[in-house]
DSSP file (Angstrom, degrees, kcal/mol; ACC not computed):
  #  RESIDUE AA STRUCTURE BP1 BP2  ACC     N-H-->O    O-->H-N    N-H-->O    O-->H-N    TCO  KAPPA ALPHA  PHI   PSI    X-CA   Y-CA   Z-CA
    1    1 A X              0   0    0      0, 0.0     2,-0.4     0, 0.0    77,-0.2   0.000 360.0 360.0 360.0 126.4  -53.9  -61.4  -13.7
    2    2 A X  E     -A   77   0A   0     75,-3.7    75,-4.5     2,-0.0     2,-0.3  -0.913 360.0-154.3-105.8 128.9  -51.7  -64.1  -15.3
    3    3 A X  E     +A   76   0A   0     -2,-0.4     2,-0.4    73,-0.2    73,-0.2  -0.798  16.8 179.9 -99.8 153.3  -53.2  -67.1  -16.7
    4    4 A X  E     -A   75   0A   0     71,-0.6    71,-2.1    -2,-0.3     2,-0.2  -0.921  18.9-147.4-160.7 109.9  -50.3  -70.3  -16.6
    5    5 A X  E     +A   74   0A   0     -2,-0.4    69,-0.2    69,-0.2     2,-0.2  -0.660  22.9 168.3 -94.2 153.0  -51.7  -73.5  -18.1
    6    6 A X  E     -A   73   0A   0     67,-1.8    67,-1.3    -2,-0.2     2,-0.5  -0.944  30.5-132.5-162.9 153.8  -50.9  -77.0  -16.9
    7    7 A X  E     -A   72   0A   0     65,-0.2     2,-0.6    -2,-0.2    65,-0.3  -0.704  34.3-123.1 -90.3 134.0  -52.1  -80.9  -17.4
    8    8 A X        -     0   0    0     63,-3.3    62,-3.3    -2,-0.5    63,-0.1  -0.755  27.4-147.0-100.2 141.1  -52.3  -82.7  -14.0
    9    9 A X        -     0   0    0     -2,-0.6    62,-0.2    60,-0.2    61,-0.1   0.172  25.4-109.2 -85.1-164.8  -50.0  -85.7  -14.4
   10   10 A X  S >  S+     0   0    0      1,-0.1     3,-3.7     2,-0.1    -1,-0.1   0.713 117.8  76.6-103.9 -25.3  -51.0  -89.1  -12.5
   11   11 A X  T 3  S+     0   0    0      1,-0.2    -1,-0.1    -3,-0.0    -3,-0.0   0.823  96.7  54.6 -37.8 -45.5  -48.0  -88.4  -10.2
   12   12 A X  T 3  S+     0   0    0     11,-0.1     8,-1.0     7,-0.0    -1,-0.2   0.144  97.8  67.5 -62.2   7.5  -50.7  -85.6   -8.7
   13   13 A X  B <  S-G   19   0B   0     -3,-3.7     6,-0.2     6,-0.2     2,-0.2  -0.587  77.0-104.1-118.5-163.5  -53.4  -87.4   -7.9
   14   14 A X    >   -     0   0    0      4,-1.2     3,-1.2    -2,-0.2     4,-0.3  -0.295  50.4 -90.3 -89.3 167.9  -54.9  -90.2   -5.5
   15   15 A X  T 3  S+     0   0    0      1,-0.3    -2,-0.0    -2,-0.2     0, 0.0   0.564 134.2  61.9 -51.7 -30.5  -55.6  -94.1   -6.1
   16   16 A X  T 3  S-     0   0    0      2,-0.2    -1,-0.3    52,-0.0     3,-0.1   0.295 118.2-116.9-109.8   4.4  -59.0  -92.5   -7.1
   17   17 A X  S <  S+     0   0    0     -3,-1.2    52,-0.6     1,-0.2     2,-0.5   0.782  80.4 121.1  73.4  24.4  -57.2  -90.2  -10.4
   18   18 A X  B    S-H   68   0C   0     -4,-0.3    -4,-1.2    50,-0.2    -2,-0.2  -0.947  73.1 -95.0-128.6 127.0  -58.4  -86.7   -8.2
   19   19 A X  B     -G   13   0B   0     48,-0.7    -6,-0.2    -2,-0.5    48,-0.1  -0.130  31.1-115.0 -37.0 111.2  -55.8  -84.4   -7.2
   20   20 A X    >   -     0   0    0     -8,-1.0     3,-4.5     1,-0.1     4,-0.2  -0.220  23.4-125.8 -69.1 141.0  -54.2  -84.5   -4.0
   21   21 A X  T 3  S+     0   0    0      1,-0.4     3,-0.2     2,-0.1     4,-0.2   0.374 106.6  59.3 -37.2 -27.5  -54.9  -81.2   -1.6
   22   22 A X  T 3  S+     0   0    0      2,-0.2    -1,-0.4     1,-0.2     4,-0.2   0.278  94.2  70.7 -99.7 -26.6  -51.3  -80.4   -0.9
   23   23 A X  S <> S+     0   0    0     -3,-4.5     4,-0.7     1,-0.2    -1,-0.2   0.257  75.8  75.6-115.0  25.1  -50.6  -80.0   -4.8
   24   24 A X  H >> S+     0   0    0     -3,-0.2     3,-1.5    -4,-0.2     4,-1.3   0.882  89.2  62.2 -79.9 -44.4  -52.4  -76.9   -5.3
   25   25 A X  H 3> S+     0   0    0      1,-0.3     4,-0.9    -4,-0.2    -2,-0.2   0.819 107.8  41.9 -15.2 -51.7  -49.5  -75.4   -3.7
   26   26 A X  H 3> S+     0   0    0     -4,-0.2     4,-0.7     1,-0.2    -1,-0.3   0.775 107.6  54.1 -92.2  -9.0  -47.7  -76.5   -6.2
   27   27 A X  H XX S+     0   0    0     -3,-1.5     4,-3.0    -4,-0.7     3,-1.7   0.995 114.7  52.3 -53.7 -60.3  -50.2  -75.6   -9.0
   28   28 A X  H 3X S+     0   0    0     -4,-1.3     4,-3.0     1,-0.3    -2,-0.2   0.716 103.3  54.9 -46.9 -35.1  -49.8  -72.0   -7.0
   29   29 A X  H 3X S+     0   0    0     -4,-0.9     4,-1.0    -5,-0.3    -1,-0.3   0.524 107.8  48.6-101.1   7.1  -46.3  -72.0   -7.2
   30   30 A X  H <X S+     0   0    0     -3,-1.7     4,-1.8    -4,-0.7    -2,-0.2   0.758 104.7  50.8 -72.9 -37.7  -46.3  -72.3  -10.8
   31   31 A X  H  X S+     0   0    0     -4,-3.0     4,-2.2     2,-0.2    -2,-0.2   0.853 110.2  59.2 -77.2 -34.7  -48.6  -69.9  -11.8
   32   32 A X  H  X S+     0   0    0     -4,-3.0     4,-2.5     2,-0.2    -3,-0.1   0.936 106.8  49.6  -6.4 -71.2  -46.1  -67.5   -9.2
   33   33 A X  H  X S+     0   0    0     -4,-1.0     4,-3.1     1,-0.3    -2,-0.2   0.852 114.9  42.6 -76.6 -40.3  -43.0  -68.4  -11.6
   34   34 A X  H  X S+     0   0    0     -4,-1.8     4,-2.4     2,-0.2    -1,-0.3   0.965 110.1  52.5 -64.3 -47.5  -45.0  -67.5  -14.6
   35   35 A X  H  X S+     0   0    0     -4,-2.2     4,-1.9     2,-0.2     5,-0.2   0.883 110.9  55.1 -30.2 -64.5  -46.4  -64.4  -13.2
   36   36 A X  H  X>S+     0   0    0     -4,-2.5     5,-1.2     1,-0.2     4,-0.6   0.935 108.4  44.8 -15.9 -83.1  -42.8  -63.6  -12.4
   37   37 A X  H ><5S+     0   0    0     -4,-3.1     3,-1.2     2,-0.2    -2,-0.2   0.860 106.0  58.5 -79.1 -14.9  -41.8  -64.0  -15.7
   38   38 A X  H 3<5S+     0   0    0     -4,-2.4    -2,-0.2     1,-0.3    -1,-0.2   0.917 104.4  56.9  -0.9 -69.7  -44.8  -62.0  -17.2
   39   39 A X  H 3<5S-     0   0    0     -4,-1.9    -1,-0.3    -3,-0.5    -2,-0.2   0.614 130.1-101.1 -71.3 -33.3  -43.5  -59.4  -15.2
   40   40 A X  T <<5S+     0   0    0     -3,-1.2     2,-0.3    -4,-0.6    -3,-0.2   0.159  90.1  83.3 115.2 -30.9  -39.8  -59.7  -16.9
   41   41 A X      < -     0   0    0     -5,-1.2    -1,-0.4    -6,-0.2    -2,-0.2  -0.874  60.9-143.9-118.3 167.2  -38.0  -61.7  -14.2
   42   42 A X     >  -     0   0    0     -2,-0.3     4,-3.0    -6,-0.1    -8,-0.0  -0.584  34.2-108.8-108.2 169.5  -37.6  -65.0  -13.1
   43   43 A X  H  > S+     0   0    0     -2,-0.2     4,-1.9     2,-0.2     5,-0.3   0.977 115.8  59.9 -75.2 -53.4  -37.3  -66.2   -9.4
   44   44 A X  H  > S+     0   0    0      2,-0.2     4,-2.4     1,-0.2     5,-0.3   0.965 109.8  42.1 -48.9 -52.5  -33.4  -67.0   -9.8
   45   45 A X  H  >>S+     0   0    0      2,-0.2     4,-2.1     3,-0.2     5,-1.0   0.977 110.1  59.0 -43.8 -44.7  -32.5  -63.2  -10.7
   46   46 A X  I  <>S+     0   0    0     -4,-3.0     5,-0.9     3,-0.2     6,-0.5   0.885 118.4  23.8 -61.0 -71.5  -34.7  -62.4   -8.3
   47   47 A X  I  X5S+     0   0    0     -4,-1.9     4,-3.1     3,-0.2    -2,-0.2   0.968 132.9  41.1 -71.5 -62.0  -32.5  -64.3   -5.6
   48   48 A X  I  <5S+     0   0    0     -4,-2.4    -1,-0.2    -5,-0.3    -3,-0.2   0.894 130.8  21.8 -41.0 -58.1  -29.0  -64.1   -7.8
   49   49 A X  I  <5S+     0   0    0     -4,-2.1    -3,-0.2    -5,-0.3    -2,-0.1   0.995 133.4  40.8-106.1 -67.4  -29.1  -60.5   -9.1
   50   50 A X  I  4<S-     0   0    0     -5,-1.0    -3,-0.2    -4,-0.4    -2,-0.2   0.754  95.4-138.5   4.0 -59.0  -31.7  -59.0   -6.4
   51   51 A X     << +     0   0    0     -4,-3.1     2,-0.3    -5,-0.9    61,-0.3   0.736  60.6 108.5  64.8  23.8  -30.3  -60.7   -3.7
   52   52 A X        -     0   0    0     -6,-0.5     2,-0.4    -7,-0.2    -1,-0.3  -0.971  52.5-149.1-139.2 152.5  -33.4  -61.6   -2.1
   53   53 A X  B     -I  110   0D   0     57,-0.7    57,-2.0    -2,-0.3    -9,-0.0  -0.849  12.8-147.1-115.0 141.4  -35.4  -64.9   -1.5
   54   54 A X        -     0   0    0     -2,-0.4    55,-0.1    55,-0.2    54,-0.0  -0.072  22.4-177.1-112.9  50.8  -39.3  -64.7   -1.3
   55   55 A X        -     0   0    0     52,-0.1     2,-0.4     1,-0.1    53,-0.2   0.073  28.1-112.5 -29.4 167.3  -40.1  -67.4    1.2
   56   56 A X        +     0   0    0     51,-0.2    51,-0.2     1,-0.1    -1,-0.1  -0.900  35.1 171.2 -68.4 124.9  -44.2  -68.1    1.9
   57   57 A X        +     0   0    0     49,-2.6     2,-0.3    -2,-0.4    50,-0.1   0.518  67.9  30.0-112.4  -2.9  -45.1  -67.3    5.2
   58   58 A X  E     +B  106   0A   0     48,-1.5    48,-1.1     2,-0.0     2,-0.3  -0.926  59.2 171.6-138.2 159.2  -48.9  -67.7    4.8
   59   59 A X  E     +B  105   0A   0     -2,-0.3     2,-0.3    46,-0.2    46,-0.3  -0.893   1.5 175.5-144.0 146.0  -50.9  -70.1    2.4
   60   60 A X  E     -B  104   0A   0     44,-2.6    44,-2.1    -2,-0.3     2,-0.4  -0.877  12.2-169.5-147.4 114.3  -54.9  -70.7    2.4
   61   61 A X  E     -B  103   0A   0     -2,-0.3     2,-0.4    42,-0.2    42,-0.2  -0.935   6.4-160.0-103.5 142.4  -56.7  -73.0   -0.2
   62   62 A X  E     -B  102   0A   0     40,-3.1    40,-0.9    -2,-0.4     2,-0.2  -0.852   1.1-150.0-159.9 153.9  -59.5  -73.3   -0.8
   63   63 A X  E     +B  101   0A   0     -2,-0.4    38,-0.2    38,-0.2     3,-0.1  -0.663  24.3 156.3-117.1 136.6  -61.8  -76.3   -2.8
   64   64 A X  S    S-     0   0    0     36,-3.1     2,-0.2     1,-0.3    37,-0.2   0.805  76.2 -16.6 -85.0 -42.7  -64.8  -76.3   -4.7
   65   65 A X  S    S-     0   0    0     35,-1.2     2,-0.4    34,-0.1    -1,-0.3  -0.845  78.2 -91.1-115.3 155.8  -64.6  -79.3   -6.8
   66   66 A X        -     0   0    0     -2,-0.2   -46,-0.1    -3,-0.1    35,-0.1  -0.798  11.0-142.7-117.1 162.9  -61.7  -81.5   -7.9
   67   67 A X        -     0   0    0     -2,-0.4   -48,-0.7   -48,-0.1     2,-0.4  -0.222  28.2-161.7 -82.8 158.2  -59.2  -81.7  -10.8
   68   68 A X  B >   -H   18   0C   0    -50,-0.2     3,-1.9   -55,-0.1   -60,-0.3  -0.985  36.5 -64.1-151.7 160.8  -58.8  -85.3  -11.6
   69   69 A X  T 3  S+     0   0    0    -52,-0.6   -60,-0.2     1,-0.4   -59,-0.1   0.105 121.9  24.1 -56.3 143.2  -55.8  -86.7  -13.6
   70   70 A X  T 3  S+     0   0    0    -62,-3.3    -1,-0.4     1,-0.2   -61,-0.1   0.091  88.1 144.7  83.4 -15.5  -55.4  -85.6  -17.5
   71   71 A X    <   -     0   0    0     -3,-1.9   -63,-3.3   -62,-0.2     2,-0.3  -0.319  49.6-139.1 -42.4 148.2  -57.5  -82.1  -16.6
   72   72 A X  E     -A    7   0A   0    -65,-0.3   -65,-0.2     2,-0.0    24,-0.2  -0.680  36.1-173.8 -34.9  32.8  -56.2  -79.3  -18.6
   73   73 A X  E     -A    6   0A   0    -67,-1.3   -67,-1.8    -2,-0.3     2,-0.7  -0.024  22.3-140.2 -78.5 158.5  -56.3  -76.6  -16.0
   74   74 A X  E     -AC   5  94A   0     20,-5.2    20,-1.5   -69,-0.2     2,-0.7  -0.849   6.0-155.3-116.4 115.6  -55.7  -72.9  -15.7
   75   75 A X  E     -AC   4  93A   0    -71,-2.1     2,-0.9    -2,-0.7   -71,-0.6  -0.717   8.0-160.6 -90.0 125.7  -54.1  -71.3  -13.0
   76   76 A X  E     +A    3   0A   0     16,-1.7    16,-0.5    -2,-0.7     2,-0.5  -0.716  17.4 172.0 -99.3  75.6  -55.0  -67.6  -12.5
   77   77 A X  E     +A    2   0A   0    -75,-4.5   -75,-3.7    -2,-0.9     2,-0.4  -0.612   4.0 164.4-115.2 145.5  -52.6  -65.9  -10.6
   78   78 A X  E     -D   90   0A   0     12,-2.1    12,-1.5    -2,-0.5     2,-0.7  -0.975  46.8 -99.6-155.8 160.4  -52.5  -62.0   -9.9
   79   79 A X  E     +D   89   0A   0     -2,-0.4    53,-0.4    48,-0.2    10,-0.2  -0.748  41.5 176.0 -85.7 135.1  -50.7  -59.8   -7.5
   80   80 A X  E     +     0   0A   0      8,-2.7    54,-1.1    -2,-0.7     2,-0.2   0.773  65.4  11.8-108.4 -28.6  -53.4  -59.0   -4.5
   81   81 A X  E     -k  134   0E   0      7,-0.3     7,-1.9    52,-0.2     2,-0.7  -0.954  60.2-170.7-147.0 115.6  -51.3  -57.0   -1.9
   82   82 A X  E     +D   87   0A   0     52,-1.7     5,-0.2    -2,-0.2     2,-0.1  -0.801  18.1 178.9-120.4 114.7  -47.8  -55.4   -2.2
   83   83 A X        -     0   0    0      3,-2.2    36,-0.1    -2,-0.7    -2,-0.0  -0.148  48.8 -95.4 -84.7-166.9  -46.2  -54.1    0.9
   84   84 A X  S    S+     0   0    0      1,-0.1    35,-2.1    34,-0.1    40,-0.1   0.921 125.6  14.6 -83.6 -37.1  -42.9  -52.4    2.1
   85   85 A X  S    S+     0   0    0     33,-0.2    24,-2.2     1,-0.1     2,-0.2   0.204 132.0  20.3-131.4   6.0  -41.4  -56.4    3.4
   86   86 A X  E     - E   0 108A   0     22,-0.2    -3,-2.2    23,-0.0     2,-0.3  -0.976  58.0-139.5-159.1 175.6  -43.9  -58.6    1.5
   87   87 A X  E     -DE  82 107A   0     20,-1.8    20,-2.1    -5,-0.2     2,-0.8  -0.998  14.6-138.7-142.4 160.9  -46.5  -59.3   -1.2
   88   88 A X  E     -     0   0A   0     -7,-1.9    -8,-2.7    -2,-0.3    -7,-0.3  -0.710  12.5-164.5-105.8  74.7  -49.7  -61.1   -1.4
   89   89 A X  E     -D   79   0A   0     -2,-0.8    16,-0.9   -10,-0.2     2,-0.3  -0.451  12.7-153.2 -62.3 141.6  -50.8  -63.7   -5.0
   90   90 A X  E     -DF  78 104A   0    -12,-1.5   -12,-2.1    14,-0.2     2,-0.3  -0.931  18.4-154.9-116.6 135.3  -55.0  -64.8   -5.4
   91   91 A X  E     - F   0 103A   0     12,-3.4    12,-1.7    -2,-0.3     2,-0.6  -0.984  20.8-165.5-136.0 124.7  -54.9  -67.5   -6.9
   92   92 A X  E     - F   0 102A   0    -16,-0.5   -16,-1.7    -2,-0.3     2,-0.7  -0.900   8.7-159.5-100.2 124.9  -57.9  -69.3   -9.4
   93   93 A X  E     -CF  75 101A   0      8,-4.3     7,-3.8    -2,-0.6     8,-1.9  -0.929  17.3-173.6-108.4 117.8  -57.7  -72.8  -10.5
   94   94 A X  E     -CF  74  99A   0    -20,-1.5   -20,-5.2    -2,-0.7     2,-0.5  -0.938  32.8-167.7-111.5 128.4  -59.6  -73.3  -13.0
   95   95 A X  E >  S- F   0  98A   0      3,-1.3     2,-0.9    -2,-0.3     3,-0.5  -0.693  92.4 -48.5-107.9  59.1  -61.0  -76.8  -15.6
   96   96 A X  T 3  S-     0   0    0     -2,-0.5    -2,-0.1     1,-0.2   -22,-0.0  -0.805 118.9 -29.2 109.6-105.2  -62.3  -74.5  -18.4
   97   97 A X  T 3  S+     0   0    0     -2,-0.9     2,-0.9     2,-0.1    -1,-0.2   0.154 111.0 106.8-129.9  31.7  -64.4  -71.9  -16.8
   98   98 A X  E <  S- F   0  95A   0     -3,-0.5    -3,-1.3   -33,-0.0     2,-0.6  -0.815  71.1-132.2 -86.8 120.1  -65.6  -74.0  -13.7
   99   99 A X  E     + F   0  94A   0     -2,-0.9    -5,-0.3    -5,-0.2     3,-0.1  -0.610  31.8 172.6 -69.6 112.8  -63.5  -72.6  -10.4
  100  100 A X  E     -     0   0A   0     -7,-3.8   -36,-3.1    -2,-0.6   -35,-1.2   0.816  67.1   0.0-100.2 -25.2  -62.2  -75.9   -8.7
  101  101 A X  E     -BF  63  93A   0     -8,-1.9    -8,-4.3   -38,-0.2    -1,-0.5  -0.981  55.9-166.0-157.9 154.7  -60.1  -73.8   -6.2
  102  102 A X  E     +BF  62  92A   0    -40,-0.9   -40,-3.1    -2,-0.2     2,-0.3  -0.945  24.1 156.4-141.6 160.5  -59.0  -70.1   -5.0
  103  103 A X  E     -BF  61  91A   0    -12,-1.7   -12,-3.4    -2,-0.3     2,-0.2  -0.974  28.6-140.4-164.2 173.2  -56.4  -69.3   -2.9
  104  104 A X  E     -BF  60  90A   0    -44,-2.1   -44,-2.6    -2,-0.3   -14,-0.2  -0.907   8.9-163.6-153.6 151.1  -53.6  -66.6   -1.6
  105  105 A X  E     -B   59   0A   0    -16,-0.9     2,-0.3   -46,-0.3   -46,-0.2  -0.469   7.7-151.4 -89.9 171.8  -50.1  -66.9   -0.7
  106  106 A X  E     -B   58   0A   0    -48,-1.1   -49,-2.6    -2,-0.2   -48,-1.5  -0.901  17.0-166.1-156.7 128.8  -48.0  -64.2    1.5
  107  107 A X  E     -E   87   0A   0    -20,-2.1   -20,-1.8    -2,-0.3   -51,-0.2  -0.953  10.9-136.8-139.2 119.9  -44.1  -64.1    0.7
  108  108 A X  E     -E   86   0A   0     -2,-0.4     2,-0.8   -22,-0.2   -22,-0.2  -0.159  12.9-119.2 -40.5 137.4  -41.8  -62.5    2.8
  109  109 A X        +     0   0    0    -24,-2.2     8,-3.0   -55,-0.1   -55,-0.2  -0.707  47.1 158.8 -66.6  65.3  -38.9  -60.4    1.9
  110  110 A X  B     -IJ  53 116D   0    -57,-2.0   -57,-0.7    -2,-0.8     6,-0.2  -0.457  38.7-123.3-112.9 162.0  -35.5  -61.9    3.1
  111  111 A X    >   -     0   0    0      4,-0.7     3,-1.6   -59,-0.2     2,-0.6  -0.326  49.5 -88.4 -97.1-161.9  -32.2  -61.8    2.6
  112  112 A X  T 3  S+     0   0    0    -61,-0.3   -60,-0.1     1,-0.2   -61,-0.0  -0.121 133.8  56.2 -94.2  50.5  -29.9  -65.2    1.7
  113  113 A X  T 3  S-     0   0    0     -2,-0.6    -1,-0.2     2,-0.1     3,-0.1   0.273 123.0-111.9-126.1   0.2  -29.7  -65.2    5.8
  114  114 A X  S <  S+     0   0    0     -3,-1.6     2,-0.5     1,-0.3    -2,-0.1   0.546  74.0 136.0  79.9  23.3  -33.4  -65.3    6.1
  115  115 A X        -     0   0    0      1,-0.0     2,-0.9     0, 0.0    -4,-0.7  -0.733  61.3-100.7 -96.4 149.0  -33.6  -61.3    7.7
  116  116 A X  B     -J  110   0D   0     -2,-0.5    -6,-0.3    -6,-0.2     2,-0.3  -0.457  40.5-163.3 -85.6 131.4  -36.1  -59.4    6.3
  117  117 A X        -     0   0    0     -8,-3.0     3,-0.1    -2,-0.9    -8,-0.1  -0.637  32.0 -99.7-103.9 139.7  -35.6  -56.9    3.8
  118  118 A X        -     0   0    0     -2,-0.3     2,-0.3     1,-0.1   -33,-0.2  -0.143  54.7-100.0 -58.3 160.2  -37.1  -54.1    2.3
  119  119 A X        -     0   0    0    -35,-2.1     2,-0.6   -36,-0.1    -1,-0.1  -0.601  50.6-120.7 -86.0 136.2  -38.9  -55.3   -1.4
  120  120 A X    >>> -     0   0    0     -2,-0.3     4,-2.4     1,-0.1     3,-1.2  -0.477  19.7-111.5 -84.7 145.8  -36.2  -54.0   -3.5
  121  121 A X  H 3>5S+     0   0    0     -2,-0.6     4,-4.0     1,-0.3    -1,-0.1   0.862 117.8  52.5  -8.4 -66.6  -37.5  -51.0   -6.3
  122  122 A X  H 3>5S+     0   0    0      1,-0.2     4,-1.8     2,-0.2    -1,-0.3   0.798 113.4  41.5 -65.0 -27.4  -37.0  -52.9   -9.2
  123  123 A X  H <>5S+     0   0    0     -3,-1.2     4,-1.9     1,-0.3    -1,-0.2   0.971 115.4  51.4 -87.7 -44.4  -39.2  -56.2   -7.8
  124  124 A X  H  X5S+     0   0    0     -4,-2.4     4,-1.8     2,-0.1    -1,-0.3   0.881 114.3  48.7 -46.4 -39.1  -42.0  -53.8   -6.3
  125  125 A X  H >X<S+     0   0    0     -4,-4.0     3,-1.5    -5,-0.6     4,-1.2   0.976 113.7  39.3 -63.3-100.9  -41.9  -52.3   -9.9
  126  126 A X  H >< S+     0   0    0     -4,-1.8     3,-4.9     1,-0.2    -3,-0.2   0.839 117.9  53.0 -39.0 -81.2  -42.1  -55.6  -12.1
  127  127 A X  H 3< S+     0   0    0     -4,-1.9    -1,-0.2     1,-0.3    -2,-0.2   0.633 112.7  40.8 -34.0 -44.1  -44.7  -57.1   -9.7
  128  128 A X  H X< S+     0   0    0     -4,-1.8     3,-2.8    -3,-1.5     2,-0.6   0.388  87.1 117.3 -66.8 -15.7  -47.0  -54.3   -9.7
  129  129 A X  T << S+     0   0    0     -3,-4.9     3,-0.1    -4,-1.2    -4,-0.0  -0.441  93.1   0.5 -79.4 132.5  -46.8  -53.5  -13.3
  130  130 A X  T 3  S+     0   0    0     -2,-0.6    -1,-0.3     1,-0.3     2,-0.2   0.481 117.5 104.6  90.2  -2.4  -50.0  -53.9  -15.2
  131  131 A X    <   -     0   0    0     -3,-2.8    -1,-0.3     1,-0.0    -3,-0.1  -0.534  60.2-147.7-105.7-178.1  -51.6  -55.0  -11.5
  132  132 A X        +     0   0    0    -53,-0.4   -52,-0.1    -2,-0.2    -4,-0.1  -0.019  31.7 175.2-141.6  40.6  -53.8  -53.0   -9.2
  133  133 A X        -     0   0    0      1,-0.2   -52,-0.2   -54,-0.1   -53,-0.1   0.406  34.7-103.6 -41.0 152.5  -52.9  -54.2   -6.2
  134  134 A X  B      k   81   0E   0    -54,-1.1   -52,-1.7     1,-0.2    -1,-0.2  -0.353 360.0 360.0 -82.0-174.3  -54.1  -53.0   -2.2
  135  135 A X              0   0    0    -54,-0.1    -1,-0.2    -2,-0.0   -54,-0.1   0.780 360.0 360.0 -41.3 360.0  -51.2  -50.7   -0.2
């Protein structure tokens, strides 16, 4: 599990200062790119020097409470499933130690023509390291 801190700006909320539903996504895909680099790479090597792009092909949130404008939150991101042609992030959002949201992503393996590709060594490797992941 990789923890990735961030402030939610006003740009992320509603007329009411509470984070709109659509930007845990992006909460998610932040705590990703750190996980990523945790792990030793960033998402451009991965596409540049890799050769592969990791689209989403699934996403599911889901909210307990909400984050509201100036929170301090922690996003909690760990690898949950790594297969031959994808892998699977769970994802905690967390305002101290209250859980406001959990989630998972699922990202495809592709190549820069969008066919799908085997997870190359080196990414299965770094993703997995230090995780305990299912098959």
């Amino acid at each position: 599990m990789v923890p990735t801190q961030l402030r939610v700006i006003y740009g992320d909320t509603d007329q009411m200062g509470v984070v709109y539903y659509a930007n845990y996504l992006r909460f998610f895909e932040a705590g990703r790119n750190e996980f990523l680099r945790e792990k030793g790479l960033r998402y451009r090597e991965v596409e540049e020097r890799l050769g592969v792009i990791l689209p989403v092909s699934e996403a599911g949130v889901s909210y307990r409470t909400s984050a509201r404008y100036d929170d301090l939150l922690t996003i909690e991101t760990s690898l949950a499933e790594l297969r031959r042609v994808s892998a699977r992030f769970d994802y905690r959002v967390l305002r101290g130690q209250e859980v406001l949201a959990t989630g998972h992503t699922v990202h495809a393996c592709v190549d820069a023509q969008g066919r799908i590709r085997r997870m190359p060594p080196e990414l299965a490797a770094a993703l997995s390291q230090g995780e305990t992941p299912a098959a």
